[in-house]
ROBA-928648 format. One line per 2 residues: number of its first residue (from 1); their letters; for each residue x, z, y of C-alpha. Coordinates in steps of 0.5 Angstrom, whole numbers, plus 2048, in hexadecimal, padded with zeros to 3 digits. Each point is the difference from the previous one (the first is absolute). Layout:
NUM> a> X,Z,Y; ...
! end
This chain:
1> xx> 749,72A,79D; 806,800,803
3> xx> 7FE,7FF,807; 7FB,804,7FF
5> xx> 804,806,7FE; 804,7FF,807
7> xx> 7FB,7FF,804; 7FC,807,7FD
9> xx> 807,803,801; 801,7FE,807
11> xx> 7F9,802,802; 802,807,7FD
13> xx> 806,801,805; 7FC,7FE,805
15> xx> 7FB,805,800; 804,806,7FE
17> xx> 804,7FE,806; 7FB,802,805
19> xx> 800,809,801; 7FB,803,7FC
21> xx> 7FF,804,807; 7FE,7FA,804
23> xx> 7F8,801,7FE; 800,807,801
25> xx> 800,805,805; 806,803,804
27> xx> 7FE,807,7FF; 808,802,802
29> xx> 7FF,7FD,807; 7FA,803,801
31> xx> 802,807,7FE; 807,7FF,803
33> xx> 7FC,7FF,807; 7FB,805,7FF
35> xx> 802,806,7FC; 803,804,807
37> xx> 7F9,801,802; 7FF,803,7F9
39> xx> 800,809,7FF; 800,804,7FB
41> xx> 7FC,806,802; 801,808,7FD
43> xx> 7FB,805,801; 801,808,7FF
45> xx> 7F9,805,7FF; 800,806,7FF
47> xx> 7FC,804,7FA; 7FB,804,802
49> xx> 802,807,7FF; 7FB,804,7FC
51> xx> 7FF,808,800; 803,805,7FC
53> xx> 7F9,800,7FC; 800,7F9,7FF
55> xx> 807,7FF,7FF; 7FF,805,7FA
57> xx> 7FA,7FE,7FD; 804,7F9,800
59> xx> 806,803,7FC; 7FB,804,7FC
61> xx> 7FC,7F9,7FE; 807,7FD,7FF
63> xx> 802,804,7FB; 7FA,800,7FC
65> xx> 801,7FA,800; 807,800,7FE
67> xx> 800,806,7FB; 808,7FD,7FE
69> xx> 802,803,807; 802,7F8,803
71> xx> 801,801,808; 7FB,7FE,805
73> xx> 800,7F9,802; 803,7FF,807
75> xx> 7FA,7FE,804; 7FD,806,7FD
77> xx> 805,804,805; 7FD,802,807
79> xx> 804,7FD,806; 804,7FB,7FD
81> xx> 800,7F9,804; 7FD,7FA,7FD
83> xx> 803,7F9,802; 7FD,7F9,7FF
85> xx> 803,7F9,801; 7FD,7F9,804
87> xx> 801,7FA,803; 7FF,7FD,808
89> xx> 802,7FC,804; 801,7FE,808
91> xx> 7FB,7FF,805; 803,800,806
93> xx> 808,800,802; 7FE,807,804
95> xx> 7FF,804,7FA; 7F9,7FF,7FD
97> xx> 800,7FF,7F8; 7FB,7FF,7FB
99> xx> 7FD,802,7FA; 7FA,803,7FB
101> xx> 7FC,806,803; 802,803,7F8
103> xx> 808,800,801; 7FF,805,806
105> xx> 7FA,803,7FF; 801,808,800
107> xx> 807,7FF,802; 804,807,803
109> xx> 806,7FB,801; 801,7F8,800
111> xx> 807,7FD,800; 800,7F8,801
113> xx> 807,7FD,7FD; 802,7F9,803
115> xx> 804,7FB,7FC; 807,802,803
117> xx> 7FF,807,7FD; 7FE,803,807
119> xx> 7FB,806,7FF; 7FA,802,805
121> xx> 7FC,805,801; 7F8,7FD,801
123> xx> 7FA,802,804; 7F9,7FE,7FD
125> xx> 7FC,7FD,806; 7FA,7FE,7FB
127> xx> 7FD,7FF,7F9; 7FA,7FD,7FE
129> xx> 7FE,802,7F9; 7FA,7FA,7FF
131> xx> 805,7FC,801; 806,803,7FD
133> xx> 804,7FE,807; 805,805,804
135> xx> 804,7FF,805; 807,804,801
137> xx> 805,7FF,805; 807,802,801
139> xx> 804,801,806; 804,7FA,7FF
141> xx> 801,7F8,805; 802,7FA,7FE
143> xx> 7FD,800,7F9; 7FE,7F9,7FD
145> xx> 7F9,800,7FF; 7FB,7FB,7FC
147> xx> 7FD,7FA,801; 7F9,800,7FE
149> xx> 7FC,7FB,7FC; 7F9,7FF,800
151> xx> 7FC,802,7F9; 7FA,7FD,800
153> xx> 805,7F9,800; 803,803,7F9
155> xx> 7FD,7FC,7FA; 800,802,7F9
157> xx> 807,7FD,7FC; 804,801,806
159> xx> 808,803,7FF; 800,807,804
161> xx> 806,805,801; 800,808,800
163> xx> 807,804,801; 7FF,807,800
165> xx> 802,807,7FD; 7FD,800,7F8
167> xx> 802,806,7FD; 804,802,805
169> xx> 805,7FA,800; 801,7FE,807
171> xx> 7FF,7F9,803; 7FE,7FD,7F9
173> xx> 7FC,7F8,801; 7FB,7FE,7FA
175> xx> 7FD,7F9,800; 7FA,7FD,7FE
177> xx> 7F8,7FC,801; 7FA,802,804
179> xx> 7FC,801,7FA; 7F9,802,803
181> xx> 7FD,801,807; 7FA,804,803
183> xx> 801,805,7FA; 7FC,807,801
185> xx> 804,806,7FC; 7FD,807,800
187> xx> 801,803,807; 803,806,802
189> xx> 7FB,802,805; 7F8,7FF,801
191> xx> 800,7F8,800; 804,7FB,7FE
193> xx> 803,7FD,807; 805,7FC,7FD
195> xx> 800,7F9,7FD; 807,800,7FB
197> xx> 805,7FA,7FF; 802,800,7F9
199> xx> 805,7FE,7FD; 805,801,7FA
201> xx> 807,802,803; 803,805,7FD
203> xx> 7FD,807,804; 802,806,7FE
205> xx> 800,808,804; 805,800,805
207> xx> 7FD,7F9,802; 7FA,802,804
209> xx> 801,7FF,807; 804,7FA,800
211> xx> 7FF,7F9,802; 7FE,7F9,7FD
213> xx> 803,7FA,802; 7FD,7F9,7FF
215> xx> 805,7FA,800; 801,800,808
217> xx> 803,807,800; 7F8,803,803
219> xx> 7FE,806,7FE; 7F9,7FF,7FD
221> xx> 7FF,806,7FD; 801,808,7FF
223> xx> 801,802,7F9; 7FB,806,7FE
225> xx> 7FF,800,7F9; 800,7FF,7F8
227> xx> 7FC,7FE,7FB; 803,804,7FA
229> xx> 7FF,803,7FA; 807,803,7FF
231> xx> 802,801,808; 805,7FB,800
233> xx> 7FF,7F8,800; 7FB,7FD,7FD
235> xx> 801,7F9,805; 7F9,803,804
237> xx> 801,802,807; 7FC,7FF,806
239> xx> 802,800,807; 7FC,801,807
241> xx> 800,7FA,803; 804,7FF,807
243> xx> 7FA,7FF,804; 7FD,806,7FF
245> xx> 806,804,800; 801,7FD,807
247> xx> 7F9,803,803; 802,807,7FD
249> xx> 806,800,803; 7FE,7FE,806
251> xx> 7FC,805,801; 804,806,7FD
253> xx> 806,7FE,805; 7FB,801,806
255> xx> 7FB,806,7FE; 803,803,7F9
257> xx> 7FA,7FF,7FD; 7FB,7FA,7FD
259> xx> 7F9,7FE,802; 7FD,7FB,7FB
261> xx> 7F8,7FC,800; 7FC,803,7FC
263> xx> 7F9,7FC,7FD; 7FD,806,7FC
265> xx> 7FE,7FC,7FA; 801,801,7F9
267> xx> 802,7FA,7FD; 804,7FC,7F9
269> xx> 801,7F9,7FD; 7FB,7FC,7FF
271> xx> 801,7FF,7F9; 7FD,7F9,7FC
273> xx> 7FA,805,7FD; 7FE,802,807
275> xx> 801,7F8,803; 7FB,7FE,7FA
277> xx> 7FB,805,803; 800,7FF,807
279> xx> 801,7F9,800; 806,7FE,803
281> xx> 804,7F9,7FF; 807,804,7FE
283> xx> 801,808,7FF; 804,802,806
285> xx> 7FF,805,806; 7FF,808,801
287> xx> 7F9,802,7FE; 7FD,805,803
289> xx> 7FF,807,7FB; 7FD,804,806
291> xx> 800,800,807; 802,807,803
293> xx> 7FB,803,805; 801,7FF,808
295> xx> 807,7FC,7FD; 801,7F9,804
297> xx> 7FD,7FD,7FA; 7FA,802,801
299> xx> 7FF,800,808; 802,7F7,7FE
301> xx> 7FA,801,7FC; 805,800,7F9
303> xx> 7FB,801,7F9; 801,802,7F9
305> xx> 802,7FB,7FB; 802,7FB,806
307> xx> 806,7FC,800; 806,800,806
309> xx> 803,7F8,7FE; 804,801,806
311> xx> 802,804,806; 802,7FD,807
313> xx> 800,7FA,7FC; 806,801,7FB
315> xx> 7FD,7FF,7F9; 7FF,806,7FB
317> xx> 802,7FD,7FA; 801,808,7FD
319> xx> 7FE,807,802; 806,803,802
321> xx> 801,7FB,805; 7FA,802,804
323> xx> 803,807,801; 807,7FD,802
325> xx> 7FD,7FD,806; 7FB,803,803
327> xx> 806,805,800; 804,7FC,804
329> xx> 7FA,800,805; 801,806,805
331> xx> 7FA,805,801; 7FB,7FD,805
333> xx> 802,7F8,800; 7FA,7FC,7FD
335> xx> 800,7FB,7FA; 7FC,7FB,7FC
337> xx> 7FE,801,7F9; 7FD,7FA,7FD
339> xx> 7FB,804,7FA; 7FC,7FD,7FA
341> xx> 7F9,803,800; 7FB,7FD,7FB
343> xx> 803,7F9,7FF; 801,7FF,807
345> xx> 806,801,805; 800,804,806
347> xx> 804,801,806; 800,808,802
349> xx> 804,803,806; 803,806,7FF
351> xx> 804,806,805; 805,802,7FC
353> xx> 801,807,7FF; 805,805,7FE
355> xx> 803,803,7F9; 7FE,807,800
357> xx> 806,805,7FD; 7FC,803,7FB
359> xx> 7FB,7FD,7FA; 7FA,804,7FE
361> xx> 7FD,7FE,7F9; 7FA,804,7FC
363> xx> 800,803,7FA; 7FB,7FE,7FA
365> xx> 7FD,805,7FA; 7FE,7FE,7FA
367> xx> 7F8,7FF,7FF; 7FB,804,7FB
369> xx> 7FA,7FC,7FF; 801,7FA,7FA
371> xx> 7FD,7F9,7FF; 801,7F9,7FC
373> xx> 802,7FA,801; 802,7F9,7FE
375> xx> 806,800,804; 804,805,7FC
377> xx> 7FF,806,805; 7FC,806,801
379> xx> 7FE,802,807; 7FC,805,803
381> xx> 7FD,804,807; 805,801,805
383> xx> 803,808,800; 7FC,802,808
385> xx> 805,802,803; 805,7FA,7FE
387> xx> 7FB,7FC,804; 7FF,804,806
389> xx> 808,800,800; 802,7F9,800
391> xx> 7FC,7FB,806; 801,7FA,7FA
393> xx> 7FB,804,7FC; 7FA,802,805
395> xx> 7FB,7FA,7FE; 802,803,7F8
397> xx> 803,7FC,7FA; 801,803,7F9
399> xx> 806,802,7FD; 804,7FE,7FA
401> xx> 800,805,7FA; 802,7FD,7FA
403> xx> 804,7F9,800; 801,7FC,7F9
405> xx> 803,7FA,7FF; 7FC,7F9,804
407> xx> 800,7FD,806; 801,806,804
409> xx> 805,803,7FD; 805,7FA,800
411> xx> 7FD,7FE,808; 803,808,802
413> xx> 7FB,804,800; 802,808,7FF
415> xx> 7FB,805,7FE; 7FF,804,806
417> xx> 7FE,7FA,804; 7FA,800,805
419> xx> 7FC,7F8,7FF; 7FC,7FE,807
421> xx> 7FF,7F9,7FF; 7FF,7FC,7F9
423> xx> 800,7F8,801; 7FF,801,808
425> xx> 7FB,805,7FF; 800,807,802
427> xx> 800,806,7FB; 7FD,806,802
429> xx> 7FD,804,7FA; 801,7FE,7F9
431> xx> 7F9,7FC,800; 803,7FB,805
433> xx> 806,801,7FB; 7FB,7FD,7F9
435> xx> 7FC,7FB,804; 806,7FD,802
437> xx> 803,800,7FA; 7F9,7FE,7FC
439> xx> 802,7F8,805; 807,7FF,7FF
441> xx> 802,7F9,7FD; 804,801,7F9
443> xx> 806,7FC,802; 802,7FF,807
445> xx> 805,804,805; 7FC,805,804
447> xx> 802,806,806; 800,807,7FE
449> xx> 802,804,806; 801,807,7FF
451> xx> 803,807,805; 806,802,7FD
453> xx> 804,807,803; 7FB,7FF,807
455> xx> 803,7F8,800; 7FC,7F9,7FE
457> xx> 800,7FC,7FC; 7FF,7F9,7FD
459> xx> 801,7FE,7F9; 7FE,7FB,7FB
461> xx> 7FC,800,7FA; 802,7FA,7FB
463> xx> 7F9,7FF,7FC; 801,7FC,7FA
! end
């Protein structure tokens, strides 16, 4: 027992005598290399000044609603400047730094602050909302740039590093994993052109604009956004991955503007439910909700309900990888999409075409006429006017007018929806409607494909 005794206090000694920091990174190296390329970046904008009328009603309003006579509150003051705090870094030793399109946005005046407290006044050479990608420069020579790494080498477990500005505390580094890729966050503008890395570093206000390091001290990632139910951290923040950071930049540091690849599809997941109904191996791909008129997609010969496996022979695992790419993709080149369509795999050339600035979406008014079902929903007629209005509804459909709970109400639908098609059959009046209805198995997957707010598309209806 003895000996035993001696031996368990020998192996201890020896193994608290190895440094806990042996297996774990060397944060301190890596921000004490790269944190001169770092800036902390404040803007200024002035409140717009309101009349005498509108300054008026503005206090009249105010003290109604505060009859004890308590002052107005500074940003009810017209002209009085509002300032916001982000985070950059250097993109080149000539000046150029980098940030978010929402740290600058608006700005009346942006000043850039280095790490030896040396203050620039910035000019803004271009922004790109999709991307929430700006460009800035300062007249500054013998700046210490980045180095960038390659996103789409980034696995999920990784450690990475951010420094920024959170909460206005300058040069500040927060360290953490790579939780997801390929995440798809609501988007700022008409599509989502940004396929997000997650991770759970501790990203607050401020941070926006700074850059994330792996271990090799690349940037990998621009910091954008949050996600929060308090406006701080909640150990969810995603970044826009280095890759297509690059493609933006490049282009607004030649033209201050940015053209990206556009298909003209409406497109989602394919969920297990959709998989079961279409006969695929596994869930995955972009399906094909709806194919916009004379869009790139349709002169390919792209259809409803097909799938995009893959583009340019890049696997799309989910749908808001579709988008990133063709985004990368400059107006006119040509790819290859690989599609699914009725079980069988086919290979279309497509000519690239150019986003449009604007997106233009229908309105839908409710329907007037009443019928049954057993799908727990109401449909019927299709209002004239609405189906002359949208180009999805010229062939007809009907309406939803009343949904209860069932399989429609739980595959989505929403009272107001137009059904066209009902288990691969078109729906052009409400007798098409019952008659498909009357053959519908009970149990089994089956596709609703409907027009919502001018848009197709394509549900699942669980049958039990």
């Amino acid at each position: 027992m003895k000996k035993f005794l001696m031996m368990y206090v020998l192996f201890m000694t020896a193994a608290l005598s190895v440094p806990v920091s042996a297996n774990l990174p060397d944060f301190a190296t890596l921000v004490a290399e790269n944190s001169v390329s770092i800036v902390n970046i404040t803007t200024r904008q002035q409140a717009p000044q309101r009349s005498s009328a509108e300054q008026r009603d503005l206090e009249e309003l105010l003290r109604q609603l505060r009859p004890d006579g308590a002052p107005i509150e500074p940003d009810a003051v017209p002209g009085r400047p509002r300032g916001g705090v982000g985070s950059g870094f250097v993109m080149s030793s000539d000046g150029y730094i980098i940030t978010n399109h929402h740290v600058v946005a608006n700005a009346d005046s942006i000043t850039v602050t280095l790490t030896d407290r040396r203050e620039y006044t910035a000019e803004i050479i271009g922004t790109d909302e999709l991307s929430d990608v700006a460009l800035i420069k300062i007249e500054a020579e013998g700046l210490r740039a980045v180095r960038f790494g390659d996103s789409e080498k980034v696995r999920v477990g990784e450690w990475v590093l951010a420094i920024g500005s959170p909460f206005g505390l300058e040069f500040s580094a927060a360290a953490g994993i790579v939780s997801a890729k390929s995440r798809n966050v609501p988007s700022r503008g008409p599509a989502n052109y940004v396929s997000f890395i997650q991770t759970d570093v501790a990203i607050n206000q401020g941070n926006s604009g700074g850059p994330l390091f792996n271990l090799d001290g690349e940037v990998i990632g621009i910091n954008s956004q949050i996600l929060s139910s308090t406006g701080g951290s909640n150990g969810i923040s995603f970044a826009i991955p280095s890759n297509m950071a690059l493609n933006v930049l490049e282009q607004l540091r030649e033209t201050g503007s940015v053209s990206r690849g556009l298909l003209g599809v409406l497109i989602k997941d394919v969920d297990h439910a959709l998989s079961m109904a279409f006969d695929m191996p596994r869930p995955y791909g972009a399906f094909v909700d709806d194919v916009q008129p004379g869009s790139p997609a349709e002169e390919a010969g792209v259809q409803n309900n097909d799938i995009i496996l893959a583009f340019n022979g890049i696997t799309i695992e989910q749908s808001s990888q579709l988008p990133f790419y063709v985004g990368q993709i400059r107006p006119g080149s040509s790819a290859e999409l690989t599609i699914m369509r009725d079980g069988e795999t086919l290979e279309l050339p497509v000519v690239v075409g150019a986003l449009p600035g604007n997106d233009q979406a229908f309105g839908n008014e409710r329907p007037s006429t009443p019928r049954g079902n057993s799908l727990a929903l109401s449909v019927g007629e299709l209002d004239p006017g609405l189906q002359q209005e949208v180009p999805a509804l010229a062939q007809g459909g009907v309406q939803i007018e009343q949904l209860r709970d069932g399989p429609g109400r739980r595959a989505g639908l929403a009272t107001g929806d137009a059904i066209v098609a009902l288990n691969h059959q078109p729906v052009r009046s409400v007798d098409d409607f019952n008659r498909i209805m009357e053959s519908l198995p009970e149990t089994g997957f089956i596709p609703i494909r409907v027009v919502r707010d001018g848009r197709g598309t394509t549900l699942v209806l669980e049958l039990n």
